[in-house]
C-alpha positions as CSV (number, residue, x, y, z in Angstrom):
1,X,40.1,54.2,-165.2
2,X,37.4,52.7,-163.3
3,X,36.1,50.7,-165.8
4,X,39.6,49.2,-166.7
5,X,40.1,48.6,-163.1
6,X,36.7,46.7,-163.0
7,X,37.3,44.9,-166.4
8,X,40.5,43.5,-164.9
9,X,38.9,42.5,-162.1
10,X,36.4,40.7,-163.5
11,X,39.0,38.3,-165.9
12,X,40.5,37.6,-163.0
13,X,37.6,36.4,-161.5
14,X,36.8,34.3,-164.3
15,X,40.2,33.2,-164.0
16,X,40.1,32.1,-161.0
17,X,36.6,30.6,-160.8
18,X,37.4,28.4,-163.5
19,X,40.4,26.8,-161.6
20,X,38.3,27.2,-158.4
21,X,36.0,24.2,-160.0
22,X,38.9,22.0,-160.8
23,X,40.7,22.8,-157.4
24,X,36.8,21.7,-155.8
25,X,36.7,18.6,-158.3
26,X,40.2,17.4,-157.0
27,X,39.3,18.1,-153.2
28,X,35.9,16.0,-153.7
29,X,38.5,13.1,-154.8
30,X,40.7,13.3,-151.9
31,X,40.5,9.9,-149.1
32,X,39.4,11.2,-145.7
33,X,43.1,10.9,-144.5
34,X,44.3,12.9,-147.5
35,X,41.4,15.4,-146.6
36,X,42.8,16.0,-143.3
37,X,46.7,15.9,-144.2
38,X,45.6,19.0,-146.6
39,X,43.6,20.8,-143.7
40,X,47.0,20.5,-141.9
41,X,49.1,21.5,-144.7
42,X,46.6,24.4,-145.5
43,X,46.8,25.5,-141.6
44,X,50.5,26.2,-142.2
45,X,50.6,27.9,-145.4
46,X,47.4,30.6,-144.0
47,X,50.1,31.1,-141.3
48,X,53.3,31.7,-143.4
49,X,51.0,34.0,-145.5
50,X,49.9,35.9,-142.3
51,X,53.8,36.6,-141.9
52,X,54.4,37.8,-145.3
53,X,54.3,41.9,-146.2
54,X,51.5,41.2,-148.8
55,X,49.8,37.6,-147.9
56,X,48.1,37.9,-151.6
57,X,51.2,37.7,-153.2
58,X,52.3,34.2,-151.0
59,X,54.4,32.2,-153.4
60,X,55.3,34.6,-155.9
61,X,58.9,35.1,-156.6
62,X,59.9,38.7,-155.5
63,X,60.8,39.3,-158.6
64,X,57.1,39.7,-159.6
65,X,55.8,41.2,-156.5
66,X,54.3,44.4,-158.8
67,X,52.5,42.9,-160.7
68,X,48.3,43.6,-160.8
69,X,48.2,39.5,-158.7
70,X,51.0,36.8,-157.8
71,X,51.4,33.4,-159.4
72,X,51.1,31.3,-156.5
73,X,47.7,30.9,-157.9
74,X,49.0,30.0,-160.7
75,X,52.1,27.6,-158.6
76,X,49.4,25.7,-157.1
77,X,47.2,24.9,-160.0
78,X,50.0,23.8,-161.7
79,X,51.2,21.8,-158.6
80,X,47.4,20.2,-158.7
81,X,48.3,18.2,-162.1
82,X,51.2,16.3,-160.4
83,X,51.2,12.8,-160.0
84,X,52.5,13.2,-156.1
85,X,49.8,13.4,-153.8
86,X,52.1,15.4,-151.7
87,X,53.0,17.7,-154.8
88,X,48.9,17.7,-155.6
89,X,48.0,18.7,-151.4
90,X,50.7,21.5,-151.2
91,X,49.1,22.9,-154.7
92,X,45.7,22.8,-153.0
93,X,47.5,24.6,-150.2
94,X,48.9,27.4,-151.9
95,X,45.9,27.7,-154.5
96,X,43.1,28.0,-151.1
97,X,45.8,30.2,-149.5
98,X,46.4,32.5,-152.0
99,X,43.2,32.9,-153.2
100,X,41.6,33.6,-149.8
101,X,43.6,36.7,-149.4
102,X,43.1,37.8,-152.5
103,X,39.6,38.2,-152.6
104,X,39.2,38.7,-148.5
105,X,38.7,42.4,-148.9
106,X,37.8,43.0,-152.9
107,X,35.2,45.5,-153.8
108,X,33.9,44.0,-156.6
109,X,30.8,41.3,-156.3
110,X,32.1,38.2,-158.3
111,X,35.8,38.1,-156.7
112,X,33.4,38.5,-152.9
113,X,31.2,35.3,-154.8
114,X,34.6,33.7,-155.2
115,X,35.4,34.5,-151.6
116,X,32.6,33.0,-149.8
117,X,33.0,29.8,-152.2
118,X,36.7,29.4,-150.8
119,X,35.6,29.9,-147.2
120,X,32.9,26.9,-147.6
121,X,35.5,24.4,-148.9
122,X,37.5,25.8,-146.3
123,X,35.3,25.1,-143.7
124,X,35.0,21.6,-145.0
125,X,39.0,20.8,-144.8
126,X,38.5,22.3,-141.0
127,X,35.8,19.6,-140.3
128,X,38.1,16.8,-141.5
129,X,40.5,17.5,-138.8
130,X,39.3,16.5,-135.2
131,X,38.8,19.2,-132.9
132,X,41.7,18.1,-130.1
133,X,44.6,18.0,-133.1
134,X,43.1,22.0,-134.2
135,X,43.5,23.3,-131.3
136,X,46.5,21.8,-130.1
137,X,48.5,23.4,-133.8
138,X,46.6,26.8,-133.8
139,X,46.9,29.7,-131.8
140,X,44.5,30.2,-128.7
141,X,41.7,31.5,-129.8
142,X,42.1,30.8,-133.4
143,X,40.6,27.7,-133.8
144,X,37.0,29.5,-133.2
């Protein structure tokens, strides 16, 4: 069982490291303005997760909530192809958001790889929004 629990893991890494290079592609593209709308829009999709039962499974339709991962990874990719920006920044959104909890707390070494990748682009959206407007939308203490 171990091994099919690992092999599993590990296509879903793949999986999701091969989006994670388009998903850092797009973000590369993004104006400075656009950069920081996304930091805003990402703030508020980390905290809508935080309220839901299983944050890993934001964005999937509870019809699906037993499945082995959610498809708001899925949502959001597909949300990256739009022509919208606002369509493409809410797919970013969902995509960092998602992914983040999903691989916060995995055992296994490449999702943990995957994990420390997000949390560097992540970082980088924070830095795009000036320190004053952060602090005044999270919660004290968050912000550090």
């Amino acid at each position: 069982m171990h091994l099919v629990t690992r092999l599993i893991a590990l296509s879903r890494a793949v999986q999701l490291r091969r989006q994670f290079r388009e998903i850092n592609k797009a973000l590369e593209q993004l104006a400075p303005g656009s950069r920081r709308q996304l930091a805003l829009i990402a703030l508020r999709e980390f905290a809508s997760a935080a309220k839901s039962e299983f944050p890993h499974l934001y964005g999937t339709p509870p019809d699906e909530k037993y499945r082995a991962w959610g498809s708001g990874t899925d949502i959001g990719f597909e949300r990256l192809r739009s022509d919208n920006l606002q369509v493409r920044l809410r797919g970013l959104a969902l995509w960092l958001t998602v992914v983040y909890h999903e691989t916060k707390d995995s055992p296994f070494a490449d999702q943990q790889k995957l994990h420390l990748q997000v949390m560097r682009l992540l970082r980088t959206l924070k830095d795009a929004v000036p320190a004053a407007e952060l602090n005044r939308l999270m919660p004290e203490g968050a912000a550090a």
